[in-house]
PDB file of N, CA, C and O in Angstrom:
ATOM      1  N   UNK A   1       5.818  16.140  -5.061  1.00  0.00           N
ATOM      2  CA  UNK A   1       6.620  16.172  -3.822  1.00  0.00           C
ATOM      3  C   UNK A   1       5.743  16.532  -2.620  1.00  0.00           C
ATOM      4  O   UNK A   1       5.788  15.974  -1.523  1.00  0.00           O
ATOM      5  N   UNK A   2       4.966  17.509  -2.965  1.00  0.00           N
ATOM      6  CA  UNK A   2       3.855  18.017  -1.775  1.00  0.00           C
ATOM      7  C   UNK A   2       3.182  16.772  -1.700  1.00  0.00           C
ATOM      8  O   UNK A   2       2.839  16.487  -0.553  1.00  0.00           O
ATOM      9  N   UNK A   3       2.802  15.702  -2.830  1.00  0.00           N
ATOM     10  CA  UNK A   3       1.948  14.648  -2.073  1.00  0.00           C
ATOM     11  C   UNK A   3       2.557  14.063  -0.856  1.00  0.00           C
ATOM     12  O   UNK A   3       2.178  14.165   0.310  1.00  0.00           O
ATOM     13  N   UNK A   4       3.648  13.386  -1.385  1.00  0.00           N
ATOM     14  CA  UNK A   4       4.660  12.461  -0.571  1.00  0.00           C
ATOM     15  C   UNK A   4       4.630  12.960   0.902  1.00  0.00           C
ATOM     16  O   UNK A   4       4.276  12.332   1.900  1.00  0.00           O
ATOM     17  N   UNK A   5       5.195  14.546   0.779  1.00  0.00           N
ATOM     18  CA  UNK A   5       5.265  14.904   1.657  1.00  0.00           C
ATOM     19  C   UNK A   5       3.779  14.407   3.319  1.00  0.00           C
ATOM     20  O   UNK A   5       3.812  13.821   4.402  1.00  0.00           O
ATOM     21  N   UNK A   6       2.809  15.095   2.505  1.00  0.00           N
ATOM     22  CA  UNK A   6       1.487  14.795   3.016  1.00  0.00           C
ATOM     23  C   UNK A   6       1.681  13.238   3.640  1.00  0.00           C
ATOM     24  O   UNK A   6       1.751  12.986   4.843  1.00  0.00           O
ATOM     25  N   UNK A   7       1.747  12.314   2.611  1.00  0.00           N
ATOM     26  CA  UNK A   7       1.679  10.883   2.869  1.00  0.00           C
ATOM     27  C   UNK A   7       2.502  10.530   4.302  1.00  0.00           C
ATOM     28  O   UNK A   7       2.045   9.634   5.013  1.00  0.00           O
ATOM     29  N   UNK A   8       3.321  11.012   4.578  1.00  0.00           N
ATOM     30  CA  UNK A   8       4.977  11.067   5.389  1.00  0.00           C
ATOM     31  C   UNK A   8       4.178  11.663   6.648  1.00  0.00           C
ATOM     32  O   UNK A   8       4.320  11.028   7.693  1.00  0.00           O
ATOM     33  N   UNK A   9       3.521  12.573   6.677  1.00  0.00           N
ATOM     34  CA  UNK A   9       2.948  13.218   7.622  1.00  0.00           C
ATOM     35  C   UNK A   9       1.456  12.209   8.016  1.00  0.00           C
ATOM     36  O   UNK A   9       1.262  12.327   9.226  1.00  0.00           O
ATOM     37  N   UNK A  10       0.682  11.541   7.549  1.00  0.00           N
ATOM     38  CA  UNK A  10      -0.437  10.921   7.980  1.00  0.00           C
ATOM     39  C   UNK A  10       0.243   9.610   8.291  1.00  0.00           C
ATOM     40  O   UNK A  10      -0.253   9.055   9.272  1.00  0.00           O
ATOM     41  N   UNK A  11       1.680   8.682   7.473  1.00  0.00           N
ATOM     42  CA  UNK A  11       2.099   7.867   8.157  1.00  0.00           C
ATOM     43  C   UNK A  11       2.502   7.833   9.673  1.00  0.00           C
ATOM     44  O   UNK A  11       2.332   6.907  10.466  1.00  0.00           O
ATOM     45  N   UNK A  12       3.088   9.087   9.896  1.00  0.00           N
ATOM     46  CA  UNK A  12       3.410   9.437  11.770  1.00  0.00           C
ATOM     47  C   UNK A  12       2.465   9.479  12.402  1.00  0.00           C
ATOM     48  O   UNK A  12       2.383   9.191  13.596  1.00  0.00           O
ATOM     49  N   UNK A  13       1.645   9.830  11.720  1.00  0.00           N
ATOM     50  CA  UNK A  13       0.161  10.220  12.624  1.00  0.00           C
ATOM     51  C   UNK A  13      -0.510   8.852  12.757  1.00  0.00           C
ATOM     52  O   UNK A  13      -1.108   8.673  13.818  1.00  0.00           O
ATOM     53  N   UNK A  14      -0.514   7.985  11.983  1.00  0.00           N
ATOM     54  CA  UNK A  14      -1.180   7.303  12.058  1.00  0.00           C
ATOM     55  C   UNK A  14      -0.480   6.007  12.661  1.00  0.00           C
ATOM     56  O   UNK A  14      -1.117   5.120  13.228  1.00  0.00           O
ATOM     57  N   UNK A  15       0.754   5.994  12.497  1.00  0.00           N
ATOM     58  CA  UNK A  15       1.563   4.657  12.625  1.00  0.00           C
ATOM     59  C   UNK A  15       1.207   4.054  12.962  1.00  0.00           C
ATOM     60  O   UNK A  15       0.740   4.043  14.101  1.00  0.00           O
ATOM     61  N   UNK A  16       1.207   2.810  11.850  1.00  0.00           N
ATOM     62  CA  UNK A  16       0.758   1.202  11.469  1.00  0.00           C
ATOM     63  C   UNK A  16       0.919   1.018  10.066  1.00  0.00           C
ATOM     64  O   UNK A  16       1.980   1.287   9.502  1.00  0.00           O
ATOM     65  N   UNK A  17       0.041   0.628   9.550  1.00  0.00           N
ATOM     66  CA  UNK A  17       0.054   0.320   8.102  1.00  0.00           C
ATOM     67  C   UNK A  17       0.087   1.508   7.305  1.00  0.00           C
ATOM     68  O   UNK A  17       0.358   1.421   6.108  1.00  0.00           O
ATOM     69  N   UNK A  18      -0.150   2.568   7.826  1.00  0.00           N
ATOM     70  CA  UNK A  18       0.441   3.389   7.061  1.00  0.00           C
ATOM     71  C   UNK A  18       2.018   3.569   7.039  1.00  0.00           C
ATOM     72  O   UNK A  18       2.727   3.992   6.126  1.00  0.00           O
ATOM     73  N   UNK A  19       2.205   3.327   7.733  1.00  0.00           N
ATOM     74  CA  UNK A  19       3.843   3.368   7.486  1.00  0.00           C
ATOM     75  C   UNK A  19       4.317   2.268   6.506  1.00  0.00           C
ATOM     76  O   UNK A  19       5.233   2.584   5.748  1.00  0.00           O
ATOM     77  N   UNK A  20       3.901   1.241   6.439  1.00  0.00           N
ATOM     78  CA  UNK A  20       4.415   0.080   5.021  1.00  0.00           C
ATOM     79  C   UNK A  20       4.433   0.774   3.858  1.00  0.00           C
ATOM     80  O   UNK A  20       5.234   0.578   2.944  1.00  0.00           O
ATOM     81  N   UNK A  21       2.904   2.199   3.885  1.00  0.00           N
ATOM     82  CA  UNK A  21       3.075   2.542   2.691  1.00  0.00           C
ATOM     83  C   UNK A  21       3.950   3.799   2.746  1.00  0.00           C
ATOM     84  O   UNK A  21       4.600   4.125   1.753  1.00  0.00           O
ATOM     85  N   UNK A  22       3.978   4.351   3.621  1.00  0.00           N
ATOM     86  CA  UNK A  22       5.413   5.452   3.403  1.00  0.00           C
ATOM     87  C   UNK A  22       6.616   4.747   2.832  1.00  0.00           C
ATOM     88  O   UNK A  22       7.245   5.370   1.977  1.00  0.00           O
ATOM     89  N   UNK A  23       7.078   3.416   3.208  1.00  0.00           N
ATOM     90  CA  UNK A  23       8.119   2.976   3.221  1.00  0.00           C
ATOM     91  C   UNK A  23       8.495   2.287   1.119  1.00  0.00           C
ATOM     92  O   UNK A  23       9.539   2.046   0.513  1.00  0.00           O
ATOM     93  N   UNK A  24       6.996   2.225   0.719  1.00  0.00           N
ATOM     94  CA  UNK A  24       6.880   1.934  -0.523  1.00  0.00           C
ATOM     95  C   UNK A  24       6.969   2.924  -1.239  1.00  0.00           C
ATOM     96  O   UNK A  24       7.444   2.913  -2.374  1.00  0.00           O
ATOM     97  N   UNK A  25       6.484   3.976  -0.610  1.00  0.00           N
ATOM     98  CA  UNK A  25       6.661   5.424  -1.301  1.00  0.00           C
ATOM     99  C   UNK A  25       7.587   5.712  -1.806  1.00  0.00           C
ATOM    100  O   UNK A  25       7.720   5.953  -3.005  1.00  0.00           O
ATOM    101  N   UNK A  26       8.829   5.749  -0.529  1.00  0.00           N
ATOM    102  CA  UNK A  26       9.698   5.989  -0.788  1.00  0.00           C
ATOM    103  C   UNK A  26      11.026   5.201  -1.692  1.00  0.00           C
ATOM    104  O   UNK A  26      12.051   5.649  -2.207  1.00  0.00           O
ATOM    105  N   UNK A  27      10.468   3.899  -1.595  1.00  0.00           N
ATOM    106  CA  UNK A  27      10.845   3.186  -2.959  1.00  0.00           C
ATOM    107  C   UNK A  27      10.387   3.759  -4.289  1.00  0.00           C
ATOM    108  O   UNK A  27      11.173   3.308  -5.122  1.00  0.00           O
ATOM    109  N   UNK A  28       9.650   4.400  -4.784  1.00  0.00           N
ATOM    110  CA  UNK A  28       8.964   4.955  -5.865  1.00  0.00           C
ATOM    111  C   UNK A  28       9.800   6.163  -6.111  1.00  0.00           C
ATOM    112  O   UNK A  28       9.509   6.941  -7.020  1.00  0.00           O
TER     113      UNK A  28
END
């Protein structure tokens, strides 16, 4: 859960393609 979390936090930060993968994440 702490990963995800992390992941969720560098997607905002980073927004772009990291966000496709937050969004897969959260399919998982």
């Amino acid at each position: 859960m702490v990963e995800y979390h992390e992941f969720m936090v560098f997607s905002i930060e980073d927004s772009g393609d990291k966000n496709q993968i937050n969004i897969e994440k959260e399919e998982l």
